[in-house]
Each structure stands twice: as structure tokens, then as C-alpha cells.
C-alpha positions in Angstrom: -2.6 -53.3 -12.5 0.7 -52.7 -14.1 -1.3 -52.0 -17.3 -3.0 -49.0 -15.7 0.0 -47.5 -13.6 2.1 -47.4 -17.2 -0.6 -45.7 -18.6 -1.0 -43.2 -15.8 2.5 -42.5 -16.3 2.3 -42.0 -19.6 -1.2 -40.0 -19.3 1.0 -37.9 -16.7 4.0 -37.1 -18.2 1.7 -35.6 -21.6 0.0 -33.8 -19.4 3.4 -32.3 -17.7 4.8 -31.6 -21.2 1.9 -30.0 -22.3 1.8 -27.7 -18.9 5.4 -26.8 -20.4 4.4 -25.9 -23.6 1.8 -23.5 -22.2 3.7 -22.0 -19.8 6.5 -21.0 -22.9 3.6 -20.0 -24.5 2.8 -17.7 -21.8 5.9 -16.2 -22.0 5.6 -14.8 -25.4 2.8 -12.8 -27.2 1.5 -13.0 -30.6 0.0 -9.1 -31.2 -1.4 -9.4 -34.6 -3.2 -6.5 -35.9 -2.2 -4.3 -32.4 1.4 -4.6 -33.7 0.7 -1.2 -35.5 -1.0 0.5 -32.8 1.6 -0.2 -30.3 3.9 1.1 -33.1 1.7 3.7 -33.8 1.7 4.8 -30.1 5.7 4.8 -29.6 5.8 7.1 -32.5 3.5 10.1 -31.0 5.3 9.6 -27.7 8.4 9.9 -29.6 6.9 13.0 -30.9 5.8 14.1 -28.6 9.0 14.9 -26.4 10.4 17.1 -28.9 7.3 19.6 -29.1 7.1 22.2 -26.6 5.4 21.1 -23.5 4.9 24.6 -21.9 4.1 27.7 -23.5 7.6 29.0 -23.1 9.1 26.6 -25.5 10.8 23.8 -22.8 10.4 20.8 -24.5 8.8 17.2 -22.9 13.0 16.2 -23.6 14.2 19.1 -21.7 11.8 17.7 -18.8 13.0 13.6 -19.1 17.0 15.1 -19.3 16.6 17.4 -16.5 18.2 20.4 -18.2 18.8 23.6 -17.4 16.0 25.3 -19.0 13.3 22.6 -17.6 14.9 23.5 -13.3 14.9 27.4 -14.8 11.4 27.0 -15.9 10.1 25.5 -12.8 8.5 22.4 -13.8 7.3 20.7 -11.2 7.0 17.2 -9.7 4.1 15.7 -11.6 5.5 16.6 -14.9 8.7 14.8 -14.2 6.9 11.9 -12.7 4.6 12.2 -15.3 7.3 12.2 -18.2 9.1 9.2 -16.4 6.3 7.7 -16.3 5.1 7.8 -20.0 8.6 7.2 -21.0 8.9 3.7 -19.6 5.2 3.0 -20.6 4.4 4.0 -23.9 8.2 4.5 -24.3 10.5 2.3 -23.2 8.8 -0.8 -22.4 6.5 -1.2 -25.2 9.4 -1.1 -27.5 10.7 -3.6 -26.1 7.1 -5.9 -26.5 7.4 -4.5 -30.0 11.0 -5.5 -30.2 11.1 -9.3 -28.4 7.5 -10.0 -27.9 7.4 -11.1 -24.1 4.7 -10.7 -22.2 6.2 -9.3 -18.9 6.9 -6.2 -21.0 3.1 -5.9 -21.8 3.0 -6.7 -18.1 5.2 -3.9 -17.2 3.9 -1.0 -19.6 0.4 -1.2 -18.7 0.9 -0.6 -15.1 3.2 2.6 -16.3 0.7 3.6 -18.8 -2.1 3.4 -16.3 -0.3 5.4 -13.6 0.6 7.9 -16.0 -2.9 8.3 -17.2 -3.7 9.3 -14.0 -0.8 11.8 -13.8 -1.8 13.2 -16.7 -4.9 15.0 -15.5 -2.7 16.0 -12.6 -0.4 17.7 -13.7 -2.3 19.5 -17.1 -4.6 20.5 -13.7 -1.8 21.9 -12.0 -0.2 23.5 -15.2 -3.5 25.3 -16.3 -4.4 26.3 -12.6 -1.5 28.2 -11.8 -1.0 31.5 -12.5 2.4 33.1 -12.9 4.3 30.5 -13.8 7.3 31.4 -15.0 7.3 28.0 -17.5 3.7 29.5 -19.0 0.8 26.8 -19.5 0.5 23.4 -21.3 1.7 23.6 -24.6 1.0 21.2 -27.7 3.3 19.0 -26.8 1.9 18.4 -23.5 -1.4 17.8 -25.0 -0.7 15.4 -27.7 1.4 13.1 -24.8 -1.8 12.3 -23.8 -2.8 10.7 -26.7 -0.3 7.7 -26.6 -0.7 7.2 -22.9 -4.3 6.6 -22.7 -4.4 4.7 -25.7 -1.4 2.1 -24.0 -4.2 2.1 -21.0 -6.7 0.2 -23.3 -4.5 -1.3 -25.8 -2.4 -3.1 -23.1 -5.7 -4.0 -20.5 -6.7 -5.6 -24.5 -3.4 -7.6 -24.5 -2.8 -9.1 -20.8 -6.6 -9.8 -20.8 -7.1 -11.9 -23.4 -5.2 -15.2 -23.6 -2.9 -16.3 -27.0 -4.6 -19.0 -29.2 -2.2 -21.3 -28.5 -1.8 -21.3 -24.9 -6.1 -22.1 -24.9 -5.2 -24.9 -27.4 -3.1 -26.1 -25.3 -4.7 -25.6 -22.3 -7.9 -28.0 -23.7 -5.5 -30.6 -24.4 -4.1 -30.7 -20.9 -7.8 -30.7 -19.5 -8.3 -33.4 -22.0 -5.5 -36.3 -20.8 -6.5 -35.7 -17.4 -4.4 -38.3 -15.2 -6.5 -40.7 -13.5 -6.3 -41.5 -9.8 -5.4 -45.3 -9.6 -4.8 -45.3 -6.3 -8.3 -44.0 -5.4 -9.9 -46.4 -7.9 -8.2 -49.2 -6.4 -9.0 -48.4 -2.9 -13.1 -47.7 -4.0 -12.7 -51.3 -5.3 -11.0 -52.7 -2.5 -13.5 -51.8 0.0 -16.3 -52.5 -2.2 -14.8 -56.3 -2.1 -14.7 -56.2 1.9 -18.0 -55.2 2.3 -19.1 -57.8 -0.2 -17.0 -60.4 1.6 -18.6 -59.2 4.9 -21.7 -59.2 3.5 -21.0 -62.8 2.4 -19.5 -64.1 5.9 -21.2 -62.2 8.9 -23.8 -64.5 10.3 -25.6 -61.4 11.3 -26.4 -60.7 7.6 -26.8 -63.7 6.2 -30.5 -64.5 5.1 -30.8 -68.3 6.1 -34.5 -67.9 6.7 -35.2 -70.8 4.7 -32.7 -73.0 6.1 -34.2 -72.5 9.4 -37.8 -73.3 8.4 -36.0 -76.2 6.5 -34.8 -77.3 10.4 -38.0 -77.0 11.7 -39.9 -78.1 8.9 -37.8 -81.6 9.8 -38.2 -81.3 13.3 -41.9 -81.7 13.0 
């Protein structure tokens, strides 16, 4: 008995410091090939803030700094949103994946990426619908923002979904040294020996059917 509750306490503290390991695997990312695409997409959203973003020249930076010439130019809520947005997505936050490798910032730039996809369409909608504007319509640099945000969208859904080689390594091994349950097994053979002794001792079901006919055999 003391045999099998050391080795359950051994079996259980692997699998705890195995559940560690994975959980600090968790925590960090290995991106492989994707390193460059994620590079590739900070770049063009780099870029892109220094092109013009409406036909009259204001720039995607003029928009992110609030300037003068961006309030002047009447740029309206969805591009600012829209230019926070892609800033802290494609921008801000995958840098820092790129720079420390931890998964909440994978986390954290695909929800900004996939917002800003959507804010994309609204506000190129709203640029190209109005007329009179004294900003103009989408410019270039408007148009090749888009670029690097949709292509976070997939690239980071690609990342959060699929799971590091080493955490499944080490998830197998924690399924592997699964703890036993002692207590249960001991209880499953403790009432098996009751009902055997039961068995044994209740006159009710003992089979003495020969000793009777034994009796009555002698009887006669």
C-alpha cells in the first residue's frame, strides 16, 4: 500500500511539472517561416502611413497624430478608428510578437487586425461615397493599408490556432503518466472482499444442499 501511494506521488508530481512546462510553453511562440510575413506586414503598414491617404495629400500619419491638416481636411471617425486600429494591430502589437515572441501579443493583434478589417470597408465606403469632401477620395495610401491588415486577419487566426510542437509534446506526455486513483481502487477492492465475505457467511446464501440430504440421508 505504501508502494502504490509513493508511486502515485511520484506519478503526480511529473504530471504537475509537466502541466508547468506546457503552460510556459504556452506563453511563448515559435513563428518559424511566418517570422517574415509578420515582418513583411509591419513594413507595408509602416509604409503605408507616410503615403497620402486622401487625394489631397493628408497622409495615414497626419490621421494617427491628429494634426492640423487631418481636423482641416475633415477626416472622419472611421478613418481615425480605422488608423488606431491598424496601428495597434498590424503596428504596434505584432512588433512586439516579432520583438519578444509571447503569445498574448498574437492574442492581442488579431482581435485589432480583425476589427480593423472590418473598418476598412467602412470607411473606403464612406470616403468613396461622399461627394464634396473637402479631404478628396481614398488615395494610395489608403489602399495599400489594406493590404497588411487583412493579411494580420489570416496570418494571426494561422498562429493562435494551431498549437506549438512542444506544448503537444508535452501535452502526450502528461496524458501519458496519468495519476492513478488508489483510493478508488482500494475501495472497488474492499467491497469486492465484503461481498465475498458475505457471500461466504450469510446462511441465506450458502449452498448446503448436500449437507441437508446428508441429514436426511442419516435419518432414514
Amino acid at each position: 500500500m505504501s508502494d502504490q501511494w509513493d508511486k502515485a506521488e511520484e506519478a503526480f508530481q511529473l504530471k504537475e511539472d509537466l502541466k508547468a512546462k506546457e503552460y510556459k510553453a504556452a506563453q511563448s511562440m515559435n513563428l518559424g517561416p511566418k517570422i517574415w510575413i509578420l515582418g513583411a506586414i509591419f513594413l507595408l503598414w509602416l509604409i503605408s502611413l507616410f503615403l497620402p491617404f486622401t487625394s489631397t495629400g493628408i497622409k495615414g500619419i497626419d490621421v494617427l497624430l491628429l494634426t492640423d491638416k487631418a481636423r482641416s481636411g475633415e477626416i472622419r471617425i472611421t478613418e481615425y478608428v480605422y488608423i488606431y486600429l491598424i496601428t495597434l494591430g498590424p503596428g504596434v502589437f505584432n512588433g512586439l510578437l516579432l520583438l519578444f515572441r509571447k503569445t498574448i501579443f498574437s492574442w492581442i493583434a488579431w482581435m485589432f487586425s480583425c476589427v480593423g478589417t472590418f473598418y476598412v470597408v467602412l470607411a473606403l465606403w464612406l470616403r468613396q461615397t461622399t461627394e464634396g469632401s473637402p479631404s478628396g477620395h481614398a488615395s494610395w495610401g489608403m489602399y495599400l493599408s489594406i493590404l497588411p491588415v487583412i493579411a494580420a486577419t489570416v496570418v494571426f487566426s494561422m498562429i493562435i490556432l494551431k498549437r506549438d510542437p512542444e506544448q503537444l509534446k508535452l501535452a502526450q506526455q502528461r496524458r501519458d503518466h496519468d495519476v492513478p486513483d488508489y483510493v478508488a481502487l482500494n475501495q472497488r477492492e474492499e467491497l469486492k472482499s465484503r461481498a465475498q465475505q458475505e457471500w461466504e457467511t450469510n446462511p441465506l446464501l450458502v449452498d448446503d444442499r448436500r449437507a441437508q440430504a446428508h441429514r436426511r440421508h442419516q435419518h432414514h
